[in-house]
mmCIF entry with sequence, helices, sheets and N, C-alpha, C, O atoms, coordinates in Angstrom:
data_MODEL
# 
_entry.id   MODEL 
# 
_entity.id                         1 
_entity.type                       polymer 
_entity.pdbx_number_of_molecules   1 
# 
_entity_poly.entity_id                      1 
_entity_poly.type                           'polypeptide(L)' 
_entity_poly.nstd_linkage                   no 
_entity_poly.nstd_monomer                   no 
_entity_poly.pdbx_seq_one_letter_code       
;(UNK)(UNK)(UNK)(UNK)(UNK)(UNK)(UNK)(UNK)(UNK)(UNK)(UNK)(UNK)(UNK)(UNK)(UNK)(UNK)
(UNK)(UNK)(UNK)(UNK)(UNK)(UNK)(UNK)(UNK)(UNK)(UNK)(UNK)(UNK)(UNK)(UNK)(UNK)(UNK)
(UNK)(UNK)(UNK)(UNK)(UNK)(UNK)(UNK)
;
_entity_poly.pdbx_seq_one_letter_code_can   XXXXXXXXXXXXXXXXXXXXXXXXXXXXXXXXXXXXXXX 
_entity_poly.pdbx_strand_id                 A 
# 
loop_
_entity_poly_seq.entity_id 
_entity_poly_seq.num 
_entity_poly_seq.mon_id 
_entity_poly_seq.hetero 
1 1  UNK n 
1 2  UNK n 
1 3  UNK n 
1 4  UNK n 
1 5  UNK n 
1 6  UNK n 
1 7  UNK n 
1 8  UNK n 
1 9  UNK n 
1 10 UNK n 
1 11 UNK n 
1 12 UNK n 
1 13 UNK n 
1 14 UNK n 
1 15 UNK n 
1 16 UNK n 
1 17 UNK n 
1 18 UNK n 
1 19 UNK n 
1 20 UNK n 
1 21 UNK n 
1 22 UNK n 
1 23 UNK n 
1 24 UNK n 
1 25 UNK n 
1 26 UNK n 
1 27 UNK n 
1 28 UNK n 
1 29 UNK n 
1 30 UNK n 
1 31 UNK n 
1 32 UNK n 
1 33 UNK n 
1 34 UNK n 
1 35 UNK n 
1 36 UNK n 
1 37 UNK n 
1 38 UNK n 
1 39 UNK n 
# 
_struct_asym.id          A 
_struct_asym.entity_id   1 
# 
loop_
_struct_conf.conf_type_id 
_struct_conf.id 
_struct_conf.pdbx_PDB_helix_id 
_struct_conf.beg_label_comp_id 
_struct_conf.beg_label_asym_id 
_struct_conf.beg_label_seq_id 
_struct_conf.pdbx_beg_PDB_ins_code 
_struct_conf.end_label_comp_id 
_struct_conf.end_label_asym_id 
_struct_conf.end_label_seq_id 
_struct_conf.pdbx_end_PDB_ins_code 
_struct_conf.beg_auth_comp_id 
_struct_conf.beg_auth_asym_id 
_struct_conf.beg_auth_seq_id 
_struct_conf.end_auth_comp_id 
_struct_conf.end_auth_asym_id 
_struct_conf.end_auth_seq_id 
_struct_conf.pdbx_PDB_helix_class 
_struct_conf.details 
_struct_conf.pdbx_PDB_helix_length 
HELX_P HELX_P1 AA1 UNK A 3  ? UNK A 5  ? UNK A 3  UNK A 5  5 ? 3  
HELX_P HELX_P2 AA2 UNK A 7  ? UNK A 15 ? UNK A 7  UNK A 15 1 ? 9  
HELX_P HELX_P3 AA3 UNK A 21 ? UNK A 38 ? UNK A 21 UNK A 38 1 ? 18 
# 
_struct_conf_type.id          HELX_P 
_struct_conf_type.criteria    ? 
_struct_conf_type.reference   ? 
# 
loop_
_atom_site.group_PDB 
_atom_site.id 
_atom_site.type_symbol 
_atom_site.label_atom_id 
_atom_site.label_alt_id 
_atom_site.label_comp_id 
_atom_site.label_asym_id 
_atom_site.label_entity_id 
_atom_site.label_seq_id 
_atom_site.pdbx_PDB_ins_code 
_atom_site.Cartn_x 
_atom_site.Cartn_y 
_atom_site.Cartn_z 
_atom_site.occupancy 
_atom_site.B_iso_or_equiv 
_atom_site.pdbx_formal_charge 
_atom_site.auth_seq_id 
_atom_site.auth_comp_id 
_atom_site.auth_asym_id 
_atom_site.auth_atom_id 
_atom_site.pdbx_PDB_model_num 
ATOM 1   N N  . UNK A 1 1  ? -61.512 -6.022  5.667  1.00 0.00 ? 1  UNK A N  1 
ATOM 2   C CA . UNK A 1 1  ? -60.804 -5.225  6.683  1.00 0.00 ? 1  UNK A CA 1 
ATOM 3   C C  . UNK A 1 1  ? -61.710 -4.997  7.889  1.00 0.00 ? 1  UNK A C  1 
ATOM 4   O O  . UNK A 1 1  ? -62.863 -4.578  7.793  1.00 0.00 ? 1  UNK A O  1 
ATOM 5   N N  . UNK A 1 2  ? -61.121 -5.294  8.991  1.00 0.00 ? 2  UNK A N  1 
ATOM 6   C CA . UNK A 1 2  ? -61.897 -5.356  10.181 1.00 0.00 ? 2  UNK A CA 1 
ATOM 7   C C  . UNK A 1 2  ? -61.599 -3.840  10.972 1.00 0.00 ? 2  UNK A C  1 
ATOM 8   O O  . UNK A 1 2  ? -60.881 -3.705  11.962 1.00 0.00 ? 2  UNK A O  1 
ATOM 9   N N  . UNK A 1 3  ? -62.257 -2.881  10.347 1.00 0.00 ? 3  UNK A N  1 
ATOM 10  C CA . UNK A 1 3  ? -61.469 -1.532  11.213 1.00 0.00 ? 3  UNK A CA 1 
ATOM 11  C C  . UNK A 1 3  ? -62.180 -1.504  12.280 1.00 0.00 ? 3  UNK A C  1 
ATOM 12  O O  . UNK A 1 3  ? -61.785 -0.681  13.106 1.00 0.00 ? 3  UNK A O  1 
ATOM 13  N N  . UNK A 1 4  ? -63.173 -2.159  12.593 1.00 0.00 ? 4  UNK A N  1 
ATOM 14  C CA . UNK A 1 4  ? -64.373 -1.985  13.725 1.00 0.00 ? 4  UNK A CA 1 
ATOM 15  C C  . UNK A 1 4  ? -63.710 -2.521  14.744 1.00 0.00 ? 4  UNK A C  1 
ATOM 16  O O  . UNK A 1 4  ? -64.354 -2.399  15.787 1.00 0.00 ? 4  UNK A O  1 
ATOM 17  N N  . UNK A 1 5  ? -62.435 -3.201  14.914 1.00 0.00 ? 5  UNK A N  1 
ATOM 18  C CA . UNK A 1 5  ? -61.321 -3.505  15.912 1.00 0.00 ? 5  UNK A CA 1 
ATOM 19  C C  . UNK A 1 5  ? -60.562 -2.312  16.237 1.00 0.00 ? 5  UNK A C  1 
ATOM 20  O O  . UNK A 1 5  ? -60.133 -2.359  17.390 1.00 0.00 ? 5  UNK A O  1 
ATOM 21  N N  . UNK A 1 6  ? -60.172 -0.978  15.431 1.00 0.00 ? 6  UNK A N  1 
ATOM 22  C CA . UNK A 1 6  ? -59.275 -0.312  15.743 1.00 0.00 ? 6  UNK A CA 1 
ATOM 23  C C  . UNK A 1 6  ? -60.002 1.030   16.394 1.00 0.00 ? 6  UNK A C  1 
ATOM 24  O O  . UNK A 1 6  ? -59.542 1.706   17.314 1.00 0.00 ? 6  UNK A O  1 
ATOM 25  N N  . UNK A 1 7  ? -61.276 1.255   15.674 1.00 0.00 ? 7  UNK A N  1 
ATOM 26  C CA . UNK A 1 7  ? -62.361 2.289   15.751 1.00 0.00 ? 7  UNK A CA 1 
ATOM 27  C C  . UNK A 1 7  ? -62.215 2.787   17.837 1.00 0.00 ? 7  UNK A C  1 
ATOM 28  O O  . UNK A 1 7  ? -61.808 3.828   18.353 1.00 0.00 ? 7  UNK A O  1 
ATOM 29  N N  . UNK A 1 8  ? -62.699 1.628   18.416 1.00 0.00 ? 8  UNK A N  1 
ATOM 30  C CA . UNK A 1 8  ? -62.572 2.247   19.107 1.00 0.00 ? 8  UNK A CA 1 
ATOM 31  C C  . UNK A 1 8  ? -61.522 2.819   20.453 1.00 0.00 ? 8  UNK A C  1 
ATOM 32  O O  . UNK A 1 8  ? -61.770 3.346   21.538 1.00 0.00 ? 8  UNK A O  1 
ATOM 33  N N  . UNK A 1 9  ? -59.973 2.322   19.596 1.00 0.00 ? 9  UNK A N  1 
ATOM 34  C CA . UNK A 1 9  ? -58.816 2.722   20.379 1.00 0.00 ? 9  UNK A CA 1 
ATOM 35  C C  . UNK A 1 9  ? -58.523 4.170   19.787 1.00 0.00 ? 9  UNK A C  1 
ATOM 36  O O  . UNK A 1 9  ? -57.961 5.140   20.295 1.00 0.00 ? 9  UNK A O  1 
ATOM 37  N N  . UNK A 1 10 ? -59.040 3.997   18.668 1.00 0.00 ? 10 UNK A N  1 
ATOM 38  C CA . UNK A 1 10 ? -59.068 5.525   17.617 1.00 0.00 ? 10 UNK A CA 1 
ATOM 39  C C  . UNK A 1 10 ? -59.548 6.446   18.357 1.00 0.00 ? 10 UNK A C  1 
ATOM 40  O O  . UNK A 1 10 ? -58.707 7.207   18.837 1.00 0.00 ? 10 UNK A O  1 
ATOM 41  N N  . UNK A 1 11 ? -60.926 6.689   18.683 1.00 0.00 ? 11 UNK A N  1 
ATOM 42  C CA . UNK A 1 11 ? -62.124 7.065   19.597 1.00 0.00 ? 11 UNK A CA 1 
ATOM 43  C C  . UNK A 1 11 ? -61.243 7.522   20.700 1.00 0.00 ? 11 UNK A C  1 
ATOM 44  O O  . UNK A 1 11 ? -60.986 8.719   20.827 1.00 0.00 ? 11 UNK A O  1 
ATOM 45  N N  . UNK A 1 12 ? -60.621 6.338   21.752 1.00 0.00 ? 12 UNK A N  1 
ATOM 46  C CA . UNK A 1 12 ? -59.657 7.661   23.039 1.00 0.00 ? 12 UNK A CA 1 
ATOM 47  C C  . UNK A 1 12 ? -58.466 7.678   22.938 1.00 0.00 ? 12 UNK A C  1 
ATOM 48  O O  . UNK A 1 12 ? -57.915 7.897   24.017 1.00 0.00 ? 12 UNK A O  1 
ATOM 49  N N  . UNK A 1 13 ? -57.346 7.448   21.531 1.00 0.00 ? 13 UNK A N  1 
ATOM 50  C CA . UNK A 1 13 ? -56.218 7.633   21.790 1.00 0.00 ? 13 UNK A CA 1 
ATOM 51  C C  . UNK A 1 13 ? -56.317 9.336   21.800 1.00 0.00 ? 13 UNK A C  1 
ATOM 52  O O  . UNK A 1 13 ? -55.949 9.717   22.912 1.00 0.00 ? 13 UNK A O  1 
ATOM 53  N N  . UNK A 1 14 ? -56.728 10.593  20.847 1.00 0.00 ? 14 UNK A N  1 
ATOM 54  C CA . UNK A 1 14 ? -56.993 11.377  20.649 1.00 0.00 ? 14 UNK A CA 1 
ATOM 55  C C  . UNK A 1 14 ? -57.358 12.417  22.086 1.00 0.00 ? 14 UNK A C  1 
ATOM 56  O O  . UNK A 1 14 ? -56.576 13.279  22.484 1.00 0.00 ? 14 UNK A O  1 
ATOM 57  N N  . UNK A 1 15 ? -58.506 12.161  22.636 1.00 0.00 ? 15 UNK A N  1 
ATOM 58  C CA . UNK A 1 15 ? -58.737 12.474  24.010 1.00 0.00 ? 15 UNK A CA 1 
ATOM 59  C C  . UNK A 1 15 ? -57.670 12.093  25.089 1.00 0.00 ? 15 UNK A C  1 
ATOM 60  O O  . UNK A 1 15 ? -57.400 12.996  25.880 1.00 0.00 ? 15 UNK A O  1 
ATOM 61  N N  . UNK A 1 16 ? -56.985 10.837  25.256 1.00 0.00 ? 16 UNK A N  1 
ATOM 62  C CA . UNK A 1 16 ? -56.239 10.547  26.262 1.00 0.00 ? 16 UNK A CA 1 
ATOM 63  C C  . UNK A 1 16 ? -55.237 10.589  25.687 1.00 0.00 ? 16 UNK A C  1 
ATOM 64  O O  . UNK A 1 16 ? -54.826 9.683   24.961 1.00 0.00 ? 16 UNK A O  1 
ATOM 65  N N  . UNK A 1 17 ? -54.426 12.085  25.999 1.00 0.00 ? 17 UNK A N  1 
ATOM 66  C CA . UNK A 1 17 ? -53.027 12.189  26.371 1.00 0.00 ? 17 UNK A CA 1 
ATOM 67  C C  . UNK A 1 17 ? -52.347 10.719  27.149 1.00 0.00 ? 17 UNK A C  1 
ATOM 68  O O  . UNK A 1 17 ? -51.464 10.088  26.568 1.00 0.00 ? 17 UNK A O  1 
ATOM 69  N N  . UNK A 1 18 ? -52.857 10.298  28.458 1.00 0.00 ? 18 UNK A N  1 
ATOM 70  C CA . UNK A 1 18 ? -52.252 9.507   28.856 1.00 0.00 ? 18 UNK A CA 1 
ATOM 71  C C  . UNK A 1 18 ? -51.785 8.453   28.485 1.00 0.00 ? 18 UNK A C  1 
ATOM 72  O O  . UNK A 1 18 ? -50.844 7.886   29.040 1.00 0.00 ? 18 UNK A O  1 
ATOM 73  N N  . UNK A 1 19 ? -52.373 8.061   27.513 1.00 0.00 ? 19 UNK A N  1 
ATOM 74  C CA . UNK A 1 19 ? -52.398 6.706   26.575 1.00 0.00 ? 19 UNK A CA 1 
ATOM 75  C C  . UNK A 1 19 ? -51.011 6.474   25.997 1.00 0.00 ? 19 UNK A C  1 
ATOM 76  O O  . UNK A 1 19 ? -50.907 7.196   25.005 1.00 0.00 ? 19 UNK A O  1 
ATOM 77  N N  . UNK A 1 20 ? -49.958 5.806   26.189 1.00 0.00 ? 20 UNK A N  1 
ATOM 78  C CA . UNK A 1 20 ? -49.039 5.458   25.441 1.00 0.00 ? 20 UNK A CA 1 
ATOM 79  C C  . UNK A 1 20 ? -49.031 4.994   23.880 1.00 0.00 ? 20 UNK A C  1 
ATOM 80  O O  . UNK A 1 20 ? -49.815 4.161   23.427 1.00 0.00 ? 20 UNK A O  1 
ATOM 81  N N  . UNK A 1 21 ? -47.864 5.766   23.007 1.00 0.00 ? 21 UNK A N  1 
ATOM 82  C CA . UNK A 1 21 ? -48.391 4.663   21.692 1.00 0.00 ? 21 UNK A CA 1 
ATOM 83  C C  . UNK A 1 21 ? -48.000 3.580   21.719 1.00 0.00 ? 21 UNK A C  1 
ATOM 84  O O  . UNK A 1 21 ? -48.395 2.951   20.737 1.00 0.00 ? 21 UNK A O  1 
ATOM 85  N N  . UNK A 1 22 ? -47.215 2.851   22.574 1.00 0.00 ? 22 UNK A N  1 
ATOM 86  C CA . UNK A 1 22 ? -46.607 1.351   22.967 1.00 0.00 ? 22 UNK A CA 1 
ATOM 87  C C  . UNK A 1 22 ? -47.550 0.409   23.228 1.00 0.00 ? 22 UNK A C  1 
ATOM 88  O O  . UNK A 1 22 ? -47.406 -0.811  23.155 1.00 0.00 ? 22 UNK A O  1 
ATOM 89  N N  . UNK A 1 23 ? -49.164 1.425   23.737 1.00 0.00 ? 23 UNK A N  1 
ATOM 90  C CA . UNK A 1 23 ? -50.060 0.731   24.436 1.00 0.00 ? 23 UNK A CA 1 
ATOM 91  C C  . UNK A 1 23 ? -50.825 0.970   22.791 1.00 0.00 ? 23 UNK A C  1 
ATOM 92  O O  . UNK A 1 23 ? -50.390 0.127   22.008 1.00 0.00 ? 23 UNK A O  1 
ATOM 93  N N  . UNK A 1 24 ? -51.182 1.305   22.567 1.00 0.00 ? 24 UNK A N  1 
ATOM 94  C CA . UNK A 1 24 ? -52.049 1.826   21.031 1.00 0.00 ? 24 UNK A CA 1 
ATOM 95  C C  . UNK A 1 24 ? -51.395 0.753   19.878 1.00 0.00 ? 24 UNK A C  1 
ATOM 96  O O  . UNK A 1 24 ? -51.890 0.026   19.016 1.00 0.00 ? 24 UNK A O  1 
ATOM 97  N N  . UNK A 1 25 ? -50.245 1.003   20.259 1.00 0.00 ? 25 UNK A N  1 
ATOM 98  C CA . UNK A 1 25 ? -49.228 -0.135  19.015 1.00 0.00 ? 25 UNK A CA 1 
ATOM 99  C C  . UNK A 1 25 ? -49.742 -1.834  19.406 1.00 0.00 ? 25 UNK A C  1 
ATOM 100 O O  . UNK A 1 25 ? -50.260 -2.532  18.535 1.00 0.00 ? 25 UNK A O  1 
ATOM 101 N N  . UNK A 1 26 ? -49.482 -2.404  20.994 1.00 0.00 ? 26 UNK A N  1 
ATOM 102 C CA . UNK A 1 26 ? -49.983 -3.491  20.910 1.00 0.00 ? 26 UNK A CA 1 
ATOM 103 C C  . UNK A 1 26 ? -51.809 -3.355  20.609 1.00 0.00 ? 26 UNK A C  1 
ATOM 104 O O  . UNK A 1 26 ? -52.277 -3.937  19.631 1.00 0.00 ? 26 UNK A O  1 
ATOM 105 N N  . UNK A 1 27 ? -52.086 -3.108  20.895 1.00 0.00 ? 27 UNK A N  1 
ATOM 106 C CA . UNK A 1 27 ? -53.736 -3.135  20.493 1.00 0.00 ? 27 UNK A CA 1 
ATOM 107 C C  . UNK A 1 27 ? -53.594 -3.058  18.996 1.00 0.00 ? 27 UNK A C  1 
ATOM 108 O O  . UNK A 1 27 ? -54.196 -4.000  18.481 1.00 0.00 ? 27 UNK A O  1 
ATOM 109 N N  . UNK A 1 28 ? -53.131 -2.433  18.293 1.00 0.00 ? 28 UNK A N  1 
ATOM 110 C CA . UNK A 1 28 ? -53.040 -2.633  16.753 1.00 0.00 ? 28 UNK A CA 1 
ATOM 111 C C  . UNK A 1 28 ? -52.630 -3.835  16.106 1.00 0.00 ? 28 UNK A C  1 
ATOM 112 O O  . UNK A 1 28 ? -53.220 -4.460  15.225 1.00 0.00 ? 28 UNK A O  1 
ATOM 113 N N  . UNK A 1 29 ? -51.465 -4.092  16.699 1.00 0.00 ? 29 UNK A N  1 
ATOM 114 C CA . UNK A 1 29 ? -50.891 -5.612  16.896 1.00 0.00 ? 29 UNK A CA 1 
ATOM 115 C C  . UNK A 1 29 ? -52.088 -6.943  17.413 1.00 0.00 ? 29 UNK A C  1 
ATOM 116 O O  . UNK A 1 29 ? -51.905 -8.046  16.896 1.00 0.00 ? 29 UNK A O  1 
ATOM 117 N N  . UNK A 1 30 ? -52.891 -6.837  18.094 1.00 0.00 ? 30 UNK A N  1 
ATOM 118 C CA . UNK A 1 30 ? -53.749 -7.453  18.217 1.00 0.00 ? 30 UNK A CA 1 
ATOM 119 C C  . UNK A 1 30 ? -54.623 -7.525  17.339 1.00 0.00 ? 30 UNK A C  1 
ATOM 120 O O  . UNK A 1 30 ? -55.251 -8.490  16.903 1.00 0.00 ? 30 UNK A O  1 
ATOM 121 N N  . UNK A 1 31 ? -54.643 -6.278  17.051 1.00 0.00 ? 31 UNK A N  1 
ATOM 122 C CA . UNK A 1 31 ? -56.120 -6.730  15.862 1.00 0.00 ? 31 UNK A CA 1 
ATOM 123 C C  . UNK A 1 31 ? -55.343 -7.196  14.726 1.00 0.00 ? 31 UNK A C  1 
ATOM 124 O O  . UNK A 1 31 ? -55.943 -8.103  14.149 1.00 0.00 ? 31 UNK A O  1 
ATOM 125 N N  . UNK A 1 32 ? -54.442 -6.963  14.299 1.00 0.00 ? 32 UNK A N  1 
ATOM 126 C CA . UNK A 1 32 ? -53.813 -7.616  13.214 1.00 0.00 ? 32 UNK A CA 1 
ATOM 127 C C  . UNK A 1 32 ? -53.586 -9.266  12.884 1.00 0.00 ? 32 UNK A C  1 
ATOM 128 O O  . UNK A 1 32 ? -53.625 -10.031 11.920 1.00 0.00 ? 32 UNK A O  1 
ATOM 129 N N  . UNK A 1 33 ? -53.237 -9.300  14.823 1.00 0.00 ? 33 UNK A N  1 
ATOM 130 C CA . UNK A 1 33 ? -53.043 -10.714 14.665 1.00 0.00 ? 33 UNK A CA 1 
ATOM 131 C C  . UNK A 1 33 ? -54.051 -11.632 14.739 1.00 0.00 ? 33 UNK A C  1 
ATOM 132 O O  . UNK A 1 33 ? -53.832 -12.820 14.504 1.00 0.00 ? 33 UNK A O  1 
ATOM 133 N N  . UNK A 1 34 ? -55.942 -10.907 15.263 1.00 0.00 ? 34 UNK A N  1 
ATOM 134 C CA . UNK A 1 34 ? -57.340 -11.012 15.227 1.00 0.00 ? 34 UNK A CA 1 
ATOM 135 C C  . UNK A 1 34 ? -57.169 -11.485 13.591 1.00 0.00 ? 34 UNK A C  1 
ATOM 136 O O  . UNK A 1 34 ? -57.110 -12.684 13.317 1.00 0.00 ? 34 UNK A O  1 
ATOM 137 N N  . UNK A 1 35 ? -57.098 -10.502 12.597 1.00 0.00 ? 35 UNK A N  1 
ATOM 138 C CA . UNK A 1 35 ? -57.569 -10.867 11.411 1.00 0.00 ? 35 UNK A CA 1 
ATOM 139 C C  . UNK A 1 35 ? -56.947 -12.043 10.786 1.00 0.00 ? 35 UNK A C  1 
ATOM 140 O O  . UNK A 1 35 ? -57.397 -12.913 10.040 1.00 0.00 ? 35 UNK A O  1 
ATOM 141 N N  . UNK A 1 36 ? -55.531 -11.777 11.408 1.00 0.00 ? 36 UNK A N  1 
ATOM 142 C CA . UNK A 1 36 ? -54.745 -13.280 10.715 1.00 0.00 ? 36 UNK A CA 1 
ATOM 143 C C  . UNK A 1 36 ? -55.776 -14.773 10.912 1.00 0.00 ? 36 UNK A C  1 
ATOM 144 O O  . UNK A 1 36 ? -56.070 -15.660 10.110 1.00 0.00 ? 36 UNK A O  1 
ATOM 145 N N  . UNK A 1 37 ? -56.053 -14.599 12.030 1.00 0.00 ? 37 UNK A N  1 
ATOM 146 C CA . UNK A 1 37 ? -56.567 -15.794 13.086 1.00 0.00 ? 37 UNK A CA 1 
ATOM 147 C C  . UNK A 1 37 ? -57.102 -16.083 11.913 1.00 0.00 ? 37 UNK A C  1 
ATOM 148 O O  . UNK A 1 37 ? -56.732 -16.934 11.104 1.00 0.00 ? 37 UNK A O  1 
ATOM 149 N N  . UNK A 1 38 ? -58.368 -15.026 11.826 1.00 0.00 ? 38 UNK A N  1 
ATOM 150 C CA . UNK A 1 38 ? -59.840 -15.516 11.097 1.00 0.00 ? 38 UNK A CA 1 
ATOM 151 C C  . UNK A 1 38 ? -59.317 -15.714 9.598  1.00 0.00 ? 38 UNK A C  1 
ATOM 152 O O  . UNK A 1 38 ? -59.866 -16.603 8.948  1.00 0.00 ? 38 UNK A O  1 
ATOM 153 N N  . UNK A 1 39 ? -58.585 -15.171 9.160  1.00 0.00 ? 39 UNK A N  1 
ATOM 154 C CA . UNK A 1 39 ? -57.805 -15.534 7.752  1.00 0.00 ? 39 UNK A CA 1 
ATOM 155 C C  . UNK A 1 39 ? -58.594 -15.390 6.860  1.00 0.00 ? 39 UNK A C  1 
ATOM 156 O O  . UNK A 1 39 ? -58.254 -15.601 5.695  1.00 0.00 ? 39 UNK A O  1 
# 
């Protein structure tokens, strides 16, 4: 498990109100699709 991809959207979703979770969701989506890659 690669959480060291999510760690640091974790880090300012919390602090930044501004942050959409649409924007938090694709970045999650990315790393997901990161780990697929590396398989």
């Amino acid at each position: 498990m690669d959480v060291f991809r999510v760690e640091p959207f974790a880090e300012i979703a919390p602090g930044e109100p501004e942050v959409d979770p649409q924007t938090i969701r694709s970045c999650l989506v990315a790393a997901d699709v990161a780990v697929e890659a590396e398989g």
